[in-house]
C-alpha positions in Angstrom: -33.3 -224.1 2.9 -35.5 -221.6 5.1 -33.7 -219.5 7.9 -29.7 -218.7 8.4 -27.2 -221.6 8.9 -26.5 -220.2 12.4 -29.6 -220.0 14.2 -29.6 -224.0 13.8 -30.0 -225.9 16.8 -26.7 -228.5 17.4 -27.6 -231.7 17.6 -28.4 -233.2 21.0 -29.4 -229.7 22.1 -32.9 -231.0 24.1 -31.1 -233.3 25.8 -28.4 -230.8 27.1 -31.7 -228.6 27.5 -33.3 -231.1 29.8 -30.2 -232.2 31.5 -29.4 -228.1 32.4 -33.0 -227.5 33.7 -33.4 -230.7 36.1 -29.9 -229.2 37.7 -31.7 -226.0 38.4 -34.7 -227.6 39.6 -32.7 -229.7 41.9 -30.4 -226.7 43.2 -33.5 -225.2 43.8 -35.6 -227.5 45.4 -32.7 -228.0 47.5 -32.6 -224.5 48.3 -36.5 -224.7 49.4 -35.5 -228.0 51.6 -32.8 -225.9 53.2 -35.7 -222.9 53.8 -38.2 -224.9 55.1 -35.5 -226.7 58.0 -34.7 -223.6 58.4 -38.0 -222.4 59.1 -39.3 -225.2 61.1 -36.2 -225.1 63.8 -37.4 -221.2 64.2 -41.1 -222.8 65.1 -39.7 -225.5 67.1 -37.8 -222.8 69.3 -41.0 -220.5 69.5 -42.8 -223.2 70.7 -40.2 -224.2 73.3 -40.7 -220.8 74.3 -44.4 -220.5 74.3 -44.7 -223.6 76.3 -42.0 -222.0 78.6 -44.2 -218.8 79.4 -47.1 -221.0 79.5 -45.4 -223.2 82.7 -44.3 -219.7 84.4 -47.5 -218.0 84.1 -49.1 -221.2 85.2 -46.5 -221.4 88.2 -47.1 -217.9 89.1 -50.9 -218.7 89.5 -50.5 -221.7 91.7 -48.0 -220.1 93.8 -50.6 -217.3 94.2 -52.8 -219.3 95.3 -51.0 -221.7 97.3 -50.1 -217.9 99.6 -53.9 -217.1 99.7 -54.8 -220.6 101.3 -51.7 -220.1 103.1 -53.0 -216.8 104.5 -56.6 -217.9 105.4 -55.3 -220.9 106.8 -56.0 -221.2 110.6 -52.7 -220.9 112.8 -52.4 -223.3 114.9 
């Protein structure tokens, strides 16, 4: 008999093994799911955004130059 009785693995001790680290995978690939939603509703409000400056800057230049033709515009 090689080794001490108590550093003997019980029986069934992979399994357990196994069992314990799918759990942790799955809390944390749960964890990266929660992340990444996170993450993407963050984008999806940025881009809301951007597209929001982009229609005002774009409103400010037509108006601009809706005044100038206004302006030149013979008076009648």
């Amino acid at each position: 008999m090689e080794g001490s009785r108590f550093v003997e693995k019980p029986p069934g001790w992979a399994e357990h093994r196994l069992d314990a680290q799918e759990r942790i995978m799955a809390l944390q690939f749960g964890q990266v799911d929660r992340r990444l939603e996170r993450i993407e509703s963050l984008i999806e409000g940025l881009e809301k955004r951007l597209w929001m400056m982009v229609y005002g800057v774009v409103a400010v230049i037509l108006t601009q130059a809706v005044q100038s033709i206004l302006q030149f515009a013979p008076k009648g």
